[in-house]
C-alpha positions as CSV (number, residue, x, y, z in Angstrom):
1,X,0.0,0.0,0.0
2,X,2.6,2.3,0.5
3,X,4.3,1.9,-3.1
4,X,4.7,5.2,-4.4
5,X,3.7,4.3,-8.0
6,X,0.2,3.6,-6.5
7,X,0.0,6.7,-5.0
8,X,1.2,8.4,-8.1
9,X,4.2,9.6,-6.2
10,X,7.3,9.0,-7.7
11,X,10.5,8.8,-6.1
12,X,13.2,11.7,-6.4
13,X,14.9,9.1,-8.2
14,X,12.6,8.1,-11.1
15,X,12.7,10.6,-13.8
16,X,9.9,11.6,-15.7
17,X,11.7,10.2,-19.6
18,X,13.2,7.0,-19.8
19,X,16.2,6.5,-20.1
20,X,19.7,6.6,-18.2
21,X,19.6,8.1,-14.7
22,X,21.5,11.0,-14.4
23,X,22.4,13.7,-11.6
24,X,20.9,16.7,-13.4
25,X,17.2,17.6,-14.0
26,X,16.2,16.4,-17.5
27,X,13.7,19.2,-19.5
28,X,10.8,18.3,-22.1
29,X,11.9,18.9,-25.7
30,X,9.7,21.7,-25.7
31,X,12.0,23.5,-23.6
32,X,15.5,22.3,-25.1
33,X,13.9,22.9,-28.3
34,X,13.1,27.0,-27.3
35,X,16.4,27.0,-26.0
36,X,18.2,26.3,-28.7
37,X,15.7,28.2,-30.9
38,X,17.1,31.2,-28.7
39,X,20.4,30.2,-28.9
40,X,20.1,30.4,-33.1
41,X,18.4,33.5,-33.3
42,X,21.0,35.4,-30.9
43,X,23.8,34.1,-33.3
44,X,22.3,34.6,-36.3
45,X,21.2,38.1,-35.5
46,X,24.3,39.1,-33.8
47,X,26.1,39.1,-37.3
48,X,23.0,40.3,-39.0
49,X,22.5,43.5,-37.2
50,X,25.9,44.8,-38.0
51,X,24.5,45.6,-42.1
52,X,22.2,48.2,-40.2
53,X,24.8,50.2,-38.4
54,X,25.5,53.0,-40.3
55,X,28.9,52.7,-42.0
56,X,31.6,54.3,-40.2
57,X,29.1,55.1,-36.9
58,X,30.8,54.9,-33.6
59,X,33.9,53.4,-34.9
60,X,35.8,56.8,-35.5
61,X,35.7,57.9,-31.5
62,X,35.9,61.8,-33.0
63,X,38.4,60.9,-35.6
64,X,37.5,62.5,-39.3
65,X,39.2,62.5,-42.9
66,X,40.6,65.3,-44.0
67,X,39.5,66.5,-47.4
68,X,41.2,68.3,-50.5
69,X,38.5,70.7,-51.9
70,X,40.0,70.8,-55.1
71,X,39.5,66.9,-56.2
72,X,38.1,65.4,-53.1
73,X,40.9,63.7,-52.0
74,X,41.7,62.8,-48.5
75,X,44.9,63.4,-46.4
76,X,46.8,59.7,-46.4
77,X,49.4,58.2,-44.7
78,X,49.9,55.9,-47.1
79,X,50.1,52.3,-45.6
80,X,49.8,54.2,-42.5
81,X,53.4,54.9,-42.9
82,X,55.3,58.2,-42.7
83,X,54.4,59.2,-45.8
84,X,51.7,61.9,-46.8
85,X,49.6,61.7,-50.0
86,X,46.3,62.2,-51.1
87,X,44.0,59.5,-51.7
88,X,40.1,59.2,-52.8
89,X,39.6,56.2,-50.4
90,X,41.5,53.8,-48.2
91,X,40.2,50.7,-46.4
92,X,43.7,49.4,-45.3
93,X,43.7,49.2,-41.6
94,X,40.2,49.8,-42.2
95,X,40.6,53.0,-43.2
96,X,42.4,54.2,-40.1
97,X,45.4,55.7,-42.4
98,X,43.4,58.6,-42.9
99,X,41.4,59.0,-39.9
100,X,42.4,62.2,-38.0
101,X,41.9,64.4,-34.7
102,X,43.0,67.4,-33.2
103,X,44.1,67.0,-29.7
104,X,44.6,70.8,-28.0
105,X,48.2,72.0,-27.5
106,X,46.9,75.0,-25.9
107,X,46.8,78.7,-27.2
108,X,44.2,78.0,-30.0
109,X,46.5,75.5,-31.5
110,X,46.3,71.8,-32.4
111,X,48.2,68.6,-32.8
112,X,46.4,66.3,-35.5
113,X,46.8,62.3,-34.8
114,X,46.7,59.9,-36.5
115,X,44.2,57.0,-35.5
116,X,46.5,54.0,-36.5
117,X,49.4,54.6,-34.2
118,X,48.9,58.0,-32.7
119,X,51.9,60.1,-34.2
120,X,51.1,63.4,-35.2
121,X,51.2,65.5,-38.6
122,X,54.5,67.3,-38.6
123,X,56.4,69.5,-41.1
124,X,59.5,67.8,-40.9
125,X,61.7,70.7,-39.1
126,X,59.1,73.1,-40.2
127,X,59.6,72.6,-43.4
128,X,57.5,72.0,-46.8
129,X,57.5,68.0,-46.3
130,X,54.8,66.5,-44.3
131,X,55.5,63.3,-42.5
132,X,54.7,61.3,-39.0
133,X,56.3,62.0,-35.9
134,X,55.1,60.5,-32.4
135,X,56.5,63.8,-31.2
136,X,58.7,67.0,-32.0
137,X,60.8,69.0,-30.1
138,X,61.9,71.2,-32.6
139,X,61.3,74.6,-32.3
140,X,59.6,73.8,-29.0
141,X,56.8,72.1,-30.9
142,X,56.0,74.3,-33.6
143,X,56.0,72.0,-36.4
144,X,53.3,69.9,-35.1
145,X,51.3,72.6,-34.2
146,X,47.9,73.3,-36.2
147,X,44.7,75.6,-36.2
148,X,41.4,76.7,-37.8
149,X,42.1,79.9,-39.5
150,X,38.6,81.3,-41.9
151,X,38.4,81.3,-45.6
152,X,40.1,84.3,-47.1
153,X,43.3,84.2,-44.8
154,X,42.8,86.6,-42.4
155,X,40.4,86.8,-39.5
156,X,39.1,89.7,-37.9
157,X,37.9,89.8,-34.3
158,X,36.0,93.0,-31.9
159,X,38.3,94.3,-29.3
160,X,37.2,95.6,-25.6
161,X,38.9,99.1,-27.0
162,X,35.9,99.2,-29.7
163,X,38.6,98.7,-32.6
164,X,38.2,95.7,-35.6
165,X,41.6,94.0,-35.7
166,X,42.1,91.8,-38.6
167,X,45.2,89.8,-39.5
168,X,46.5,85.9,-38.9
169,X,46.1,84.9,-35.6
170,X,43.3,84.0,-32.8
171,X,40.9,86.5,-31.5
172,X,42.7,86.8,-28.6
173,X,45.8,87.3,-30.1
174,X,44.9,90.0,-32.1
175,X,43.3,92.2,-29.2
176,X,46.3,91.4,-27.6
177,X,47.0,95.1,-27.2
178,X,43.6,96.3,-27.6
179,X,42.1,95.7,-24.1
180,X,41.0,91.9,-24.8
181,X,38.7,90.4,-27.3
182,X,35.1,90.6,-27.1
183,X,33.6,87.5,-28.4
184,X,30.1,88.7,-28.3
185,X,30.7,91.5,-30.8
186,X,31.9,90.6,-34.4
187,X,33.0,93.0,-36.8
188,X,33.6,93.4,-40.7
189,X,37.1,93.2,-42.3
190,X,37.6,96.2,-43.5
191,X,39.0,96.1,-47.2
């Protein structure tokens, strides 16, 4: 009478498939079957989803190409070498050879890096040839050194004396003698 299969009570024991007895809990096939219907999906959408990120998104961490106007071309280092060329397109390294930043060097001026190895643009002791250097201490720096300057060449900024001073160089540098600048007024280069 007390048989557990007449009670419909089986023992921890008996497990519910037949088969060999094992240690672990055995599932239905419903249940290894969503599992490894789950297990599918998540690698075959993994690989998937990567054709809907937008080409180039993320990737660059604030790197950019530099391009020519003229033509369209981009600033190279070609092979991600030392040397500087112009090219329309690059995916060696996956395109890193002509991915660039500016990292500050204070004053308004600019260092631009490279993204495959991290050297800088530098006019080889200040020269007309452009090359890679991880770092420069000619001149105290000043062949590495870079910045935005407008269209036209010269840039004109409002001084705290009320005067327009216009010429190469940052707002601050130009009102250098004029009191400071005053960023809130511009003013018109006068021709």
């Amino acid at each position: 009478m007390n048989n557990p299969s007449h009670l419909g009570i089986r023992p921890r024991s008996v497990h519910r498939f037949h088969g060999p007895h094992h240690s672990s809990v055995t599932w239905p096939p419903r249940i290894i079957s969503l599992t490894r219907l789950l297990i599918l999906t998540v690698l075959f959408l993994g690989p998937v989803g990567q054709f809907f990120i937008a080409k180039g998104a993320g990737a660059e961490e604030g790197y950019s190409r530099l391009q020519l106007k003229h033509g369209g071309q981009y600033l190279d280092a070609v092979y991600c070498g030392k040397t500087m060329s112009l090219n329309p397109g690059s995916d060696f390294e996956n395109g890193a050879c002509q991915l660039w930043r500016f990292v500050p060097a204070g004053g308004g001026w600019n260092r631009l890096q490279l993204k495959h190895g991290g050297q800088y643009l530098d006019a080889a002791y200040c020269g007309k040839t452009m090359s890679l250097n991880p770092g420069s201490d000619f001149e105290n720096g000043a062949c590495q050194l870079w910045r935005f300057v407008p269209a036209g060449g010269r840039g004109c900024a409002h001084c705290n004396d009320g005067s327009c001073q216009c010429g190469d160089g940052t707002p601050a540098e130009l009102c250098a003698n004029h009191n400071g600048n005053d960023p809130e007024i511009g003013c018109i280069q006068q021709q």
